[in-house]
N, CA, C and O atoms as a GROMACS GRO file, in nm:
protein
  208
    1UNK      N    1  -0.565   0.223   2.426
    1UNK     CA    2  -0.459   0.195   2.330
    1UNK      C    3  -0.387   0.324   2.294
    1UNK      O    4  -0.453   0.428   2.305
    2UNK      N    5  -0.292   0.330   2.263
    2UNK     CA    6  -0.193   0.449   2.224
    2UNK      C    7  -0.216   0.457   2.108
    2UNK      O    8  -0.265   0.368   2.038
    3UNK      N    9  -0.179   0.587   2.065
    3UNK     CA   10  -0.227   0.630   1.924
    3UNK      C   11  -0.080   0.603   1.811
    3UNK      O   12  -0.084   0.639   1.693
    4UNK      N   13   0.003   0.557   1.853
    4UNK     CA   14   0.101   0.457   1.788
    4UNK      C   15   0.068   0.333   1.743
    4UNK      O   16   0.143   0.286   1.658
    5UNK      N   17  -0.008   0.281   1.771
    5UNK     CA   18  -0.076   0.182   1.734
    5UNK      C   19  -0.199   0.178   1.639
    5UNK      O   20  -0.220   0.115   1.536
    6UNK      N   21  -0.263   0.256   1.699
    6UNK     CA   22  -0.412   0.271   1.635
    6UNK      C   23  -0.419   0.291   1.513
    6UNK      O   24  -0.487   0.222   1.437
    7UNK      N   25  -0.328   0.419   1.469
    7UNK     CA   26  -0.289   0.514   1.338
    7UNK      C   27  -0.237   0.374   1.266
    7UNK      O   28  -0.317   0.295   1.216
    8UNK      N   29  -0.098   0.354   1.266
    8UNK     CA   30  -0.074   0.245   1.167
    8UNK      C   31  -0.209   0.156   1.134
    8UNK      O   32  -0.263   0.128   1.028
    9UNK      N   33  -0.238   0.128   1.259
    9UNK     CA   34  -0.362   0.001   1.169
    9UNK      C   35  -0.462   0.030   1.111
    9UNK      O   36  -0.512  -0.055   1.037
   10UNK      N   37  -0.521   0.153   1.123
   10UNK     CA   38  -0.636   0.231   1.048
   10UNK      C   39  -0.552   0.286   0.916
   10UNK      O   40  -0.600   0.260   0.806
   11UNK      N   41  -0.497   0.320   0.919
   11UNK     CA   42  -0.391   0.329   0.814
   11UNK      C   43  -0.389   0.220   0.670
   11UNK      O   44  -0.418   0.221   0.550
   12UNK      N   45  -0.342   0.145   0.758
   12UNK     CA   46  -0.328  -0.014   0.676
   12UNK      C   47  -0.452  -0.093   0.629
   12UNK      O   48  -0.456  -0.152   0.521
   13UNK      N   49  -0.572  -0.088   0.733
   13UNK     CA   50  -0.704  -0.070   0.666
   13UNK      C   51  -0.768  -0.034   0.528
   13UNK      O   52  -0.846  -0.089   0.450
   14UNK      N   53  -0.688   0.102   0.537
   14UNK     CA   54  -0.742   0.197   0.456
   14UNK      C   55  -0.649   0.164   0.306
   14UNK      O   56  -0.686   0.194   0.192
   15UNK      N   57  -0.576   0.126   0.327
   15UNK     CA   58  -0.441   0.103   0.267
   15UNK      C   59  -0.509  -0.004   0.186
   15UNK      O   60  -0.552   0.031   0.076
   16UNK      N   61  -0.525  -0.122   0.222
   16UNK     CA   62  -0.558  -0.262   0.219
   16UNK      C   63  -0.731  -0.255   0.136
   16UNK      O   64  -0.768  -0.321   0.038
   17UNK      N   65  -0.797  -0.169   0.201
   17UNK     CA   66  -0.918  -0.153   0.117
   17UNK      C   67  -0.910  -0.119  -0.030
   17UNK      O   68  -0.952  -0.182  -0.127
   18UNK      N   69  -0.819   0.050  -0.020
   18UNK     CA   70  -0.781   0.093  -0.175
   18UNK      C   71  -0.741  -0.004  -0.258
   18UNK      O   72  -0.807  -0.044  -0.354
   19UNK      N   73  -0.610  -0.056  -0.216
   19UNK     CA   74  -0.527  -0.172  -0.305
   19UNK      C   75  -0.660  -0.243  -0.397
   19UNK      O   76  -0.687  -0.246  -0.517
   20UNK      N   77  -0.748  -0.318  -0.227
   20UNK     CA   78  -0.817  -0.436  -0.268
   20UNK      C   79  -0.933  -0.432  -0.355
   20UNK      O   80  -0.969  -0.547  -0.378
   21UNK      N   81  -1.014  -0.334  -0.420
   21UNK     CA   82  -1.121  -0.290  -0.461
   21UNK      C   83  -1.178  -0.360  -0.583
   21UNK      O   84  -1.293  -0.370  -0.626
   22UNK      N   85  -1.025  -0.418  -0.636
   22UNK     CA   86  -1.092  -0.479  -0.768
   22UNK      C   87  -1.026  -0.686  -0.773
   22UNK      O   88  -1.006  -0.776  -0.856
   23UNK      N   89  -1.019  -0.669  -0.661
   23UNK     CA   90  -0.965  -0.821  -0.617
   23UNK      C   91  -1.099  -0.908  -0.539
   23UNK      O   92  -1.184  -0.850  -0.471
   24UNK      N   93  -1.096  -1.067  -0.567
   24UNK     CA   94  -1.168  -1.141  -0.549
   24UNK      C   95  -1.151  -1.173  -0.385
   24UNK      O   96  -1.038  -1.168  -0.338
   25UNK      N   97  -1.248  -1.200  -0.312
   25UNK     CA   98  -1.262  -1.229  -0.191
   25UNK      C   99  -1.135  -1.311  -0.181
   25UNK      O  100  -1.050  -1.252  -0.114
   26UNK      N  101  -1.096  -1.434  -0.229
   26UNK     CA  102  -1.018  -1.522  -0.223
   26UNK      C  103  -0.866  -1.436  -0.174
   26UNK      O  104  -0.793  -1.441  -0.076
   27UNK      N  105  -0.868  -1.359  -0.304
   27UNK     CA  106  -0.686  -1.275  -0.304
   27UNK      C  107  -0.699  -1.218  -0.171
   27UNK      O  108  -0.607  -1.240  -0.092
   28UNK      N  109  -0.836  -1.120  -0.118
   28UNK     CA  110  -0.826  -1.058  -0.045
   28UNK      C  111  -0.761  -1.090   0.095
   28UNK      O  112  -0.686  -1.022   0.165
   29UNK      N  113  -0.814  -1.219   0.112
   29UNK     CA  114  -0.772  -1.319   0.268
   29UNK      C  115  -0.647  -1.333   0.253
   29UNK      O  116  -0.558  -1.305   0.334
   30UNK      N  117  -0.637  -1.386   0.129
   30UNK     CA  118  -0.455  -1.412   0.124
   30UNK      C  119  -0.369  -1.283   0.195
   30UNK      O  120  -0.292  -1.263   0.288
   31UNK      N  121  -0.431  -1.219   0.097
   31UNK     CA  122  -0.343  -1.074   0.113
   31UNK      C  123  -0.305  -1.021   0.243
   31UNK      O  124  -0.190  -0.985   0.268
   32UNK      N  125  -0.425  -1.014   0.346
   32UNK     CA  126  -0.463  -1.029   0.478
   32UNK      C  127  -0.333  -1.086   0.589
   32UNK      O  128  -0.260  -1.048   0.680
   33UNK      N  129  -0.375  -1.232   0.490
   33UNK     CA  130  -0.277  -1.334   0.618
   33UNK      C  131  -0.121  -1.318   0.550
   33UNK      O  132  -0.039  -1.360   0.631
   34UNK      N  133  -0.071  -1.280   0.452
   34UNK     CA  134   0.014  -1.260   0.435
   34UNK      C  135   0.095  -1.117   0.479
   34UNK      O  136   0.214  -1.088   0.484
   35UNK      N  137  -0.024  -1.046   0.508
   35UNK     CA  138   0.034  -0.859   0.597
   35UNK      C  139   0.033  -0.937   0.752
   35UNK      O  140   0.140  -0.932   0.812
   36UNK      N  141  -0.045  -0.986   0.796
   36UNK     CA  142  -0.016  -1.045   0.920
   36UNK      C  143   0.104  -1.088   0.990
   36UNK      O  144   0.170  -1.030   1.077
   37UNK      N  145   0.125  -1.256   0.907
   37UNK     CA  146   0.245  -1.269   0.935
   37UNK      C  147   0.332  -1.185   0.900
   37UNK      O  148   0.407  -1.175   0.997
   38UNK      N  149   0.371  -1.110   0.809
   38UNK     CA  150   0.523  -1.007   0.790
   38UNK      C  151   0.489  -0.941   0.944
   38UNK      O  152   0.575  -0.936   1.033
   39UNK      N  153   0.328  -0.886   0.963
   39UNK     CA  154   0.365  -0.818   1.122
   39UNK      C  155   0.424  -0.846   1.262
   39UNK      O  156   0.476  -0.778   1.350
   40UNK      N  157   0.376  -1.035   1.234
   40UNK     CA  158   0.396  -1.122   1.365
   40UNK      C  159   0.562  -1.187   1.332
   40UNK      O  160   0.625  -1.209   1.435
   41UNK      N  161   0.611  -1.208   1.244
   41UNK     CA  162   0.738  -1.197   1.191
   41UNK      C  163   0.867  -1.052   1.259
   41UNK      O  164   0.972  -1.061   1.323
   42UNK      N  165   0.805  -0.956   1.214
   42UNK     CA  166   0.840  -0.836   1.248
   42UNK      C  167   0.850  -0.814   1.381
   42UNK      O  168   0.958  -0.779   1.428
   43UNK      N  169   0.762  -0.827   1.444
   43UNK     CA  170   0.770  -0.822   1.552
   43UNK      C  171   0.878  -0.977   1.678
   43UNK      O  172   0.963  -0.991   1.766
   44UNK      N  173   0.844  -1.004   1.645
   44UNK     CA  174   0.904  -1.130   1.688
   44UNK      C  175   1.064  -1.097   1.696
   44UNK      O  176   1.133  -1.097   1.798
   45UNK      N  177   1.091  -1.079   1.605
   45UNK     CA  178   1.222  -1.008   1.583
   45UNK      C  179   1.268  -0.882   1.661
   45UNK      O  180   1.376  -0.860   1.717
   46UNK      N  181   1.157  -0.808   1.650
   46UNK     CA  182   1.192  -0.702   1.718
   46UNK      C  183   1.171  -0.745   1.880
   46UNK      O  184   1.248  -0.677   1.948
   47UNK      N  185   1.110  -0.814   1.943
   47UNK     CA  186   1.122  -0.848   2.077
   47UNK      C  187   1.272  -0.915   2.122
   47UNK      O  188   1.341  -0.900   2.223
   48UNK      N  189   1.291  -1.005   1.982
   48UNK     CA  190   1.402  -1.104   2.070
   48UNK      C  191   1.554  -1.053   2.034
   48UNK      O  192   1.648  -1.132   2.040
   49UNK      N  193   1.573  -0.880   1.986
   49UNK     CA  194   1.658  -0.841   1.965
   49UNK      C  195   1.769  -0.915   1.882
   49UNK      O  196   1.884  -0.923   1.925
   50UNK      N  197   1.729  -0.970   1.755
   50UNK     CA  198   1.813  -1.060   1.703
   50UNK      C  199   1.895  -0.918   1.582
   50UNK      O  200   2.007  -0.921   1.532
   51UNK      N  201   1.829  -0.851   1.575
   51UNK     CA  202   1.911  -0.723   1.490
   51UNK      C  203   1.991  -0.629   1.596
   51UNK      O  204   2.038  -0.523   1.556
   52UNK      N  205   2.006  -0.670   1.741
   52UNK     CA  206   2.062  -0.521   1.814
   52UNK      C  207   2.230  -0.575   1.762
   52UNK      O  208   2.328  -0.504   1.786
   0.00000   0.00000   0.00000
């Protein structure tokens, strides 16, 4: 894997842990699937060049 990749997501990990420390398992998943999709969203977009 390229280290363009790797970094952001260890990143966001780390990111996602701090935030989450005083949140209930429940929020946590949410939180999760809601960074997800914005990524699979994001991306999607960015493949089908709908911003060029």
């Amino acid at each position: 894997m390229k280290l363009e990749i790797i970094v952001p997501v260890l990143m966001s990990c780390a990111l996602l842990w701090w935030v989450s420390q005083g949140m209930s398992w429940s929020r946590k998943l949410a939180v999760a699937a809601v960074t997800l999709a914005v990524i699979v969203v994001v991306l999607i977009v960015e493949r089908s060049g709908v911003l060029r």
